[in-house]
PASEBA-1860 file (N, C-alpha, C; in nm, 3 decimals):
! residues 119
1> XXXXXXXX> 12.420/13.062/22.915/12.424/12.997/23.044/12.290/13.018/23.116 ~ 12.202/12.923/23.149/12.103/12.897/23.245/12.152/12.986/23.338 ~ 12.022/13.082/23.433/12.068/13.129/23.557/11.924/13.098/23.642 ~ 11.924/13.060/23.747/11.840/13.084/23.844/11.802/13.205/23.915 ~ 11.897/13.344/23.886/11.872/13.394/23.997/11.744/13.454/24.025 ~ 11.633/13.440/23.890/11.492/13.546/23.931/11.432/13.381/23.953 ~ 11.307/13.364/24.072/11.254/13.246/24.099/11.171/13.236/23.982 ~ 11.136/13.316/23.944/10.973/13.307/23.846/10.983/13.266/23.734
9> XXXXXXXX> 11.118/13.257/23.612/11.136/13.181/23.583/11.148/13.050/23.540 ~ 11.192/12.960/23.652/11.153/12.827/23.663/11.061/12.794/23.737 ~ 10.953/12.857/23.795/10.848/12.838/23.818/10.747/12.858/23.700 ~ 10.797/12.958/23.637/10.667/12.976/23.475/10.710/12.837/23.367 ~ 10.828/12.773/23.374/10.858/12.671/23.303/10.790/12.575/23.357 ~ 10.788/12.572/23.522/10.720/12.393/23.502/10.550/12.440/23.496 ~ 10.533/12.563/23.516/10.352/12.571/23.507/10.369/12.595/23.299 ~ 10.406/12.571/23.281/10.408/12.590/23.094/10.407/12.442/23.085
17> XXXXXXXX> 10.509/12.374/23.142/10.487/12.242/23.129/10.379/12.152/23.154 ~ 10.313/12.223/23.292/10.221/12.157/23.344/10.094/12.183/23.245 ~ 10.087/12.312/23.149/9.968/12.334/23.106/9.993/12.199/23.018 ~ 10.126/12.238/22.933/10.099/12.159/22.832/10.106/11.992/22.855 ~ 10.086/11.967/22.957/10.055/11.776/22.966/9.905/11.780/23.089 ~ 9.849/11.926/23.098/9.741/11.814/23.155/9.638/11.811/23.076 ~ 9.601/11.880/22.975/9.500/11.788/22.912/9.496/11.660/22.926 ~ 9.596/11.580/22.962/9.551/11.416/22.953/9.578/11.408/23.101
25> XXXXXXXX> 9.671/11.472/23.207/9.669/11.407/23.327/9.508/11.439/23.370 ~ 9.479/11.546/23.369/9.327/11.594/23.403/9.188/11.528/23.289 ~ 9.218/11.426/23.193/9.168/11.397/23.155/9.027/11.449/23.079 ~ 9.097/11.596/23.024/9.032/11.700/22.938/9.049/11.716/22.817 ~ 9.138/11.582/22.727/9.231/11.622/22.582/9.118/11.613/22.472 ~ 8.975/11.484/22.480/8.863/11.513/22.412/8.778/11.630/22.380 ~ 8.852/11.751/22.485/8.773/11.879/22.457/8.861/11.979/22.370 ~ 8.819/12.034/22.248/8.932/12.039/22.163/8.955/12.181/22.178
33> XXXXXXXX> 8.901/12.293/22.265/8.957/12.400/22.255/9.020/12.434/22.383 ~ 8.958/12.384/22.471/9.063/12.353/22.617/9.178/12.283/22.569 ~ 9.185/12.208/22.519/9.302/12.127/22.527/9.387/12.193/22.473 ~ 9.368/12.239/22.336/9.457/12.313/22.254/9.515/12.472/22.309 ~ 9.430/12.525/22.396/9.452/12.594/22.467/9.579/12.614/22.544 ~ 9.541/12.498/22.623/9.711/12.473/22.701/9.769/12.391/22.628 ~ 9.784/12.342/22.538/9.911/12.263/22.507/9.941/12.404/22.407 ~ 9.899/12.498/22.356/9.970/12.619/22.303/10.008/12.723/22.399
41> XXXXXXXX> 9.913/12.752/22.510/9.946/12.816/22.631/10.088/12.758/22.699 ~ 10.086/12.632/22.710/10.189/12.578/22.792/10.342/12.613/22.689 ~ 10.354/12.585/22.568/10.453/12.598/22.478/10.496/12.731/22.486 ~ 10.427/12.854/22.520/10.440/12.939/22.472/10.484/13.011/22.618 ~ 10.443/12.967/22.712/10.471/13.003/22.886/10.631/12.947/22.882 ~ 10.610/12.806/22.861/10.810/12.798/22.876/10.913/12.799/22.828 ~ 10.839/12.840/22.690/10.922/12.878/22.569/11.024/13.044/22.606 ~ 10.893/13.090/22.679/10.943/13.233/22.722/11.024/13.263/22.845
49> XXXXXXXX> 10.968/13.160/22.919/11.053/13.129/23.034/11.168/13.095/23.006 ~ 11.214/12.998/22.951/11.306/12.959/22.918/11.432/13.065/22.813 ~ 11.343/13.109/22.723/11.449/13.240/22.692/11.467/13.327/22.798 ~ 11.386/13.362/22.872/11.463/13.445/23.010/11.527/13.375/23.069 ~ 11.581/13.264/23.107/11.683/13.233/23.198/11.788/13.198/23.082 ~ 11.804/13.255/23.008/11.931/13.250/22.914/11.939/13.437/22.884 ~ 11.859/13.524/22.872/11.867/13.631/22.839/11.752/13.697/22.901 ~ 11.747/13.807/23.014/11.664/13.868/23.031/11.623/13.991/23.028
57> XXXXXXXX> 11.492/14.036/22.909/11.434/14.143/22.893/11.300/14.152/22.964 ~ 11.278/14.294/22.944/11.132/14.343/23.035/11.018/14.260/22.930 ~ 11.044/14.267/22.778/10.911/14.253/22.726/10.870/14.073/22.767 ~ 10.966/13.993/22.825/10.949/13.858/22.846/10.824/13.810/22.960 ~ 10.829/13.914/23.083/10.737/13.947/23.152/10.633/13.990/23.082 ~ 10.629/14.142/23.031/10.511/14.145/23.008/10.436/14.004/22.891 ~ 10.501/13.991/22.844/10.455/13.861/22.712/10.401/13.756/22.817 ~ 10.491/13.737/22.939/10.402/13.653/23.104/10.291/13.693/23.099
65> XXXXXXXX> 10.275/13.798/23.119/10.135/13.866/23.210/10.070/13.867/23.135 ~ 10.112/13.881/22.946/9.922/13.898/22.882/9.893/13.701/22.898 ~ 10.001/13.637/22.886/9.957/13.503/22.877/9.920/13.431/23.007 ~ 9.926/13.499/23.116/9.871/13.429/23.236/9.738/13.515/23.236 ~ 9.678/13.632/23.177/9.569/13.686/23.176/9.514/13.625/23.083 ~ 9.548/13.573/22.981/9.445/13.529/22.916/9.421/13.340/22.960 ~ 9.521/13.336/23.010/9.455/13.180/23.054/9.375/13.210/23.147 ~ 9.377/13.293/23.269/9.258/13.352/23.363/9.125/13.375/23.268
73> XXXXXXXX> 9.122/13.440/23.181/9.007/13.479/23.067/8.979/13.374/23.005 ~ 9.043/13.275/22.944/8.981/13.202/22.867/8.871/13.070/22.890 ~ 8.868/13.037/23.033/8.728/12.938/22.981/8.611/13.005/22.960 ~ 8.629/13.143/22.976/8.481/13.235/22.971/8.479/13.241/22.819 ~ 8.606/13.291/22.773/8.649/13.341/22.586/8.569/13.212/22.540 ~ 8.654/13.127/22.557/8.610/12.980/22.461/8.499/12.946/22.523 ~ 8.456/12.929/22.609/8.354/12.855/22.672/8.380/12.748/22.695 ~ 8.431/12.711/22.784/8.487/12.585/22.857/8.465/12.571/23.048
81> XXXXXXXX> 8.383/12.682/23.049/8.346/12.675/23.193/8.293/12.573/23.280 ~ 8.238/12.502/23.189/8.134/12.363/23.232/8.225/12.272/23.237 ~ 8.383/12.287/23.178/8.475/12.138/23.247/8.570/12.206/23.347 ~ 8.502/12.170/23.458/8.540/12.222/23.587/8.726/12.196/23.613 ~ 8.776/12.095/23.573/8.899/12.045/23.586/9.000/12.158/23.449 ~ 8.934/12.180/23.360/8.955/12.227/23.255/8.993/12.397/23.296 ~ 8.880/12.434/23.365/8.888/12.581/23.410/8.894/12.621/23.500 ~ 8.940/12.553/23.588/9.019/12.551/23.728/9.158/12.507/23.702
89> XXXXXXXX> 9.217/12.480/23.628/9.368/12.457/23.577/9.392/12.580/23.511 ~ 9.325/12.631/23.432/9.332/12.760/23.327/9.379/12.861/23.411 ~ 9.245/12.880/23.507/9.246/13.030/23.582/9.396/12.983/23.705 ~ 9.376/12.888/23.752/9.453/12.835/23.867/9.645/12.883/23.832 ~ 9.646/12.832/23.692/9.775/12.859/23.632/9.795/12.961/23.572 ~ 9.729/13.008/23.530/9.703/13.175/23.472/9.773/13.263/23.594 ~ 9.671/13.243/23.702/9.709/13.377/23.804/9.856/13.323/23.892 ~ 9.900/13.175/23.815/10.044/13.200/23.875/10.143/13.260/23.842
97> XXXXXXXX> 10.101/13.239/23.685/10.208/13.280/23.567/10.188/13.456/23.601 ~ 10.045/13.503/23.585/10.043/13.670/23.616/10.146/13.714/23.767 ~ 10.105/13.608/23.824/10.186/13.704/23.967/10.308/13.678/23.921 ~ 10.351/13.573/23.853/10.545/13.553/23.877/10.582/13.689/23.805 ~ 10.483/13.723/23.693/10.535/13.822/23.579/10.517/13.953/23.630 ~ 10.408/14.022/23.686/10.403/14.113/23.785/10.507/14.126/23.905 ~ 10.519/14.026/23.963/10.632/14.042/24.047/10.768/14.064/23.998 ~ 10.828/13.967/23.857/10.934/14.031/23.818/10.916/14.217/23.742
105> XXXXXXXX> 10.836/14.214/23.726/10.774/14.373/23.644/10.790/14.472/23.794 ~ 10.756/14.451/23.853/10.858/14.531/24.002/10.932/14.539/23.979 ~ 11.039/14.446/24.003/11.198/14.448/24.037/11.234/14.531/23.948 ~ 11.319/14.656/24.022/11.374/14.761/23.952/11.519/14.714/23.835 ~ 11.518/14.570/23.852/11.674/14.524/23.779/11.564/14.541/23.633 ~ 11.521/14.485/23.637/11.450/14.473/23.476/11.415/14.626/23.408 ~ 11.493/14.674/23.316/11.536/14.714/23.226/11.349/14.799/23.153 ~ 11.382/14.886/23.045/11.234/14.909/22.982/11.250/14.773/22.883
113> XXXXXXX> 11.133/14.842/22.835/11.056/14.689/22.740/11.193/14.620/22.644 ~ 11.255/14.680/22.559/11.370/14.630/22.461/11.502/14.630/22.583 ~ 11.504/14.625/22.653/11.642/14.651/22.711/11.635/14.533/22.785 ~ 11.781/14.471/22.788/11.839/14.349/22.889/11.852/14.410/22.990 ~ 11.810/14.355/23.097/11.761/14.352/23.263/11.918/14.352/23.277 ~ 11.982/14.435/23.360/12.089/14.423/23.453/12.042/14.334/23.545 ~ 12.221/14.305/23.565/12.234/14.149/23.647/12.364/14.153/23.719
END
């Protein structure tokens, strides 16, 4: 059963979503390591999201936080700094995905790393 009750959640799903379709809304998909970037970044943000609002463990967050840090890191990693639309979406969505995952990594309901989060 789907639950809403942590916000961050369905907020890391539609920014997973969003990575993975703007290569073409932002009109960045000709750049092949940005692009691939988020359309694997994005799969992999609401893939995880999405198993937490069916089952929630601590390591789902942290698996958030290295993947909103490395979208923050990566137009420097790859070198994609020079497509401004490209790495201003990266870092922009990165440090949303880090705060949602940091903020659930507070909440004392969430469990250690292998353990289901009381609810």
């Amino acid at each position: 059963m789907l639950t809403f009750k942590r916000w961050h959640d369905p907020v890391n799903v539609i920014a997973g979503l969003w990575m993975l379709v703007s290569p073409w809304a932002l009109a960045f998909a000709a750049e092949t390591r940005p692009m691939w970037n988020s359309v694997v970044l994005g799969i992999l943000i609401s893939g995880v999201a999405l198993h937490a609002m069916l089952r929630q463990f601590a390591w789902q967050e942290w698996a958030q936080a290295l993947l909103g840090a490395w979208l923050i890191a990566s137009p420097w990693v790859l070198g994609f700094t020079a497509l401004s639309a490209a790495a201003i979406n990266a870092v922009g969505i990165g440090g949303v995905v880090l705060a949602a995952a940091l903020w659930a990594l507070a909440d004392r309901d969430i469990g250690g790393w292998w353990k289901t989060a009381r609810t």
